[in-house]
Phi, psi and omega in degrees: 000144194229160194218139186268164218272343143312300192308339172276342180290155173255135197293172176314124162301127171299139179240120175269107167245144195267087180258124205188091171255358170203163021236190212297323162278353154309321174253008154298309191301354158281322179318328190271309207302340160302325175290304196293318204285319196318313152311292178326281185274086169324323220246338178308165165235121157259142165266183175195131170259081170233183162285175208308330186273353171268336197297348165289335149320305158320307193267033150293306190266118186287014167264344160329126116309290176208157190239129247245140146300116207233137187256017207308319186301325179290322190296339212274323207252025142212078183280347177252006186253157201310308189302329200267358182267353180262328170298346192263341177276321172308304144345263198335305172300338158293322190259358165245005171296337164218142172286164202236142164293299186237118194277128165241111188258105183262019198250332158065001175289142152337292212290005174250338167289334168261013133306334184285308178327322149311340201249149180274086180169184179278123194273112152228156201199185170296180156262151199287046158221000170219002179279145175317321186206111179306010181248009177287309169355319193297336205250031184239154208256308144232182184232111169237143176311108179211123212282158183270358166263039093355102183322176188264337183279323139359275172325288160326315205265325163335298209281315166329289190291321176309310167297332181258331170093049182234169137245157192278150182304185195258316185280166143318109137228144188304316181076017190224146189215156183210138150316152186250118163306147181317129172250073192305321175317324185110214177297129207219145155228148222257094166285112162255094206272312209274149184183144176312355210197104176304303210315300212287336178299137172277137160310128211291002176244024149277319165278329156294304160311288171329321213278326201261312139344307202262003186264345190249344187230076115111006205244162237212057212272136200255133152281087200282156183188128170260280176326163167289329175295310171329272202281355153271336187280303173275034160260298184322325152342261183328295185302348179237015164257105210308109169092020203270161198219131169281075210293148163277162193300186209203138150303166162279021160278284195301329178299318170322309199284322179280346172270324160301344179250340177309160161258350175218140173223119172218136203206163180243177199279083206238179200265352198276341179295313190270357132296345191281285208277359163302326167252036165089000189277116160295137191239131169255114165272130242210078156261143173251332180229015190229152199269098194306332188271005132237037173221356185300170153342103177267029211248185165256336217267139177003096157251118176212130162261171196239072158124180183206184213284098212066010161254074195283160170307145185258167194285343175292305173280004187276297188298321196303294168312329178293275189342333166297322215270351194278000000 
């Protein structure tokens, strides 16, 4: 039998790339299209474009090749000076060095559909009748219709199989696992009190009530906090919940290790909630200004949202819902 000298090479992995570069929870919610394509493709190398400040997210997940950094917020507040123009080239030149079979831009934005634009393969994206903002359409190879009342993990994973030509499981999974951090305190539960949109804060006195519950029945509540406005609210916090602990800011590695080790994660609609149930944590999610069926809590494992957009939760049904989960 004779084989001609192609027939000894093996083919190519098909190459994927993921652009979602924000905000942390959008890009937790990125996370099952990776799972998904992974099933579809064994063999592929998948890439991630997101910002800089997210990339530990990304690289969680072990089916990743690689996670490519992108800088648009910083670049945005010194857009005229030489270093961020050696950086945006550096960019460019890092995300055009390889070609791609498929650019899946799920973000549905301008500025990440001309991230795509940059990048070498077939540019896919929404269509200007379902993208956040239509005008990104213009800048993809297709466009699919992919509806906007759709959860956002849905969603994502919606425009993915389409672009790849699958269909997708019926669940979600995140594909990501963390150590779990040490708890010398014991069993602990993880108040995410901080969110980007005072509308969206639950009340601290409430979160007092709540906090001082979950302390009569064994549990250990650590408060995570970045900013200084952040970290006086889980110090007022601490103080007025018994054993309760303010943590110092923590990467988003380590805050992972401390949500993997909770027996509770109850949080308002911040990105660190939806990672918490990305990693299997039973989670209460606690919305007041944002509409939950489509940005809530996703998972298969204990996930429950709580109130809704000018309805915040009241504290009795936030312990109704815990107590099971304990």
């Amino acid at each position: 039998m004779h084989f001609k000298a192609q027939d000894l090479i093996p083919p190519l992995a098909m190459r994927i790339l993921l652009i979602k570069t924000s905000s942390l929870g959008d890009v937790v919610h990125n996370l099952p299209v990776v799972t998904d394509l992974r099933r579809k493709f064994p063999d592929a190398q998948i890439d991630w474009v997101v910002e800089e400040g997210f990339r530990e997210i990304p690289r969680l997940h072990p089916d990743l090749n690689r996670v490519i950094p992108v800088a648009l917020r910083r670049w945005r507040k010194a857009l005229l000076t030489p270093a961020t123009w050696r950086e945006m080239r550096s960019f460019r030149s890092t995300l055009q060095a390889q070609g791609y079979d498929l650019v899946i831009d799920t973000q549905g934005l301008l500025k990440s559909a001309l991230i795509a634009r940059m990048a070498r393969g077939r540019r896919c994206g929404y269509s200007a009748a379902t993208a956040r903002e239509p005008i990104a359409a213009r800048f993809y190879d297709a466009g699919f219709d992919v509806p906007k009342d759709l959860h956002a993990v849905e969603r994502n994973r919606r425009l993915a199989a389409l672009a790849g030509n699958y269909t997708a499981s019926p669940a979600p999974d995140y594909g990501i696992a963390v150590s779990p951090a040490p708890t010398p305190a014991g069993p602990s539960a993880i108040l995410l009190t901080a969110t980007s949109r005072d509308d969206k804060l639950w009340p601290e006195e409430r979160w007092v009530v709540l906090g001082r519950a979950l302390h009569q029945r064994g549990l250990t509540c650590l408060l995570p906090a970045g900013s200084a406005s952040e970290r006086a609210r889980a110090e007022r916090l601490a103080q007025a919940i018994p054993a309760a602990v303010a943590l110092p800011p923590l990467d988003l590695t380590d805050l992972a290790g401390q949500l993997a080790a909770a027996r509770l994660v109850v949080g308002v609609d911040t990105g660190l909630v939806h990672l918490a149930a990305a990693l299997g944590r039973p989670t209460l999610a606690l919305f007041c200004a944002s509409d939950p069926a489509l940005t809530g809590v996703c998972a298969s494992t204990p996930a429950i949202n709580l109130g809704a957009r000018g309805r915040p939760p009241e504290v009795d049904a936030v312990l109704a819902a815990a107590m099971p989960l304990l």
